[in-house]
N, C-alpha and C positions, 0 to 999 in steps of 0.2 A: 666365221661365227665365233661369239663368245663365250666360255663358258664362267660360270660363279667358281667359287671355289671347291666346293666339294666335287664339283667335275673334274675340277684340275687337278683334285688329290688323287682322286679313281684315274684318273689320265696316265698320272703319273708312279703311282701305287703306293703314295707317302698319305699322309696323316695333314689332314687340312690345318692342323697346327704348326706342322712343320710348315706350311707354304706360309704362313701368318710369323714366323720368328724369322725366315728366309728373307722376307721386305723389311728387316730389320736390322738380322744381323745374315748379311751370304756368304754362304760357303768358299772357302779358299777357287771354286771353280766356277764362283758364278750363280745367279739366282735366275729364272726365267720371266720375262719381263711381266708385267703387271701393268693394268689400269685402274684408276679410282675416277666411278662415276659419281658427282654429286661427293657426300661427308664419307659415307660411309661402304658405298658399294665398289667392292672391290671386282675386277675380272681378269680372264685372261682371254688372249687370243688360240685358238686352237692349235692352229700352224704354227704359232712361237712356241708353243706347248712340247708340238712334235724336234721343232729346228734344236729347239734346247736341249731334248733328250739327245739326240742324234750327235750330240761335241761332246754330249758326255762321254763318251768311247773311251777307254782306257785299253792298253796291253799289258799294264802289271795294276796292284792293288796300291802299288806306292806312289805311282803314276800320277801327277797334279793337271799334266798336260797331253793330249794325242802323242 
């Protein structure tokens, strides 16, 4: 399923602005993927949603990579 953005903010527990500068400018570790339906509708996929939190894992704070 897909959800709009503000599902993916609340998914994700960030600020649906930050998902909106993310498709612009990504994070040294990645942004999680996105679709644009039609001009202006942006969504996400759930399960990319989920996959992307999950590589986020970190062992230190300084950490860029698993």
């Amino acid at each position: 399923p897909f959800g709009r953005e503000q599902e993916a903010a609340d998914f994700l527990n960030i600020s649906v602005r930050t998902l909106q500068r993310w498709r612009t400018e990504p994070p040294p570790s990645g942004a999680p993927p996105f679709y644009k339906l039609g001009k202006k509708r942006v969504v996400y996929r759930l399960g990319d949603l989920a996959d992307w939190a999950e590589k986020q894992s970190r062992s230190s704070t300084s950490a860029l990579k698993p």
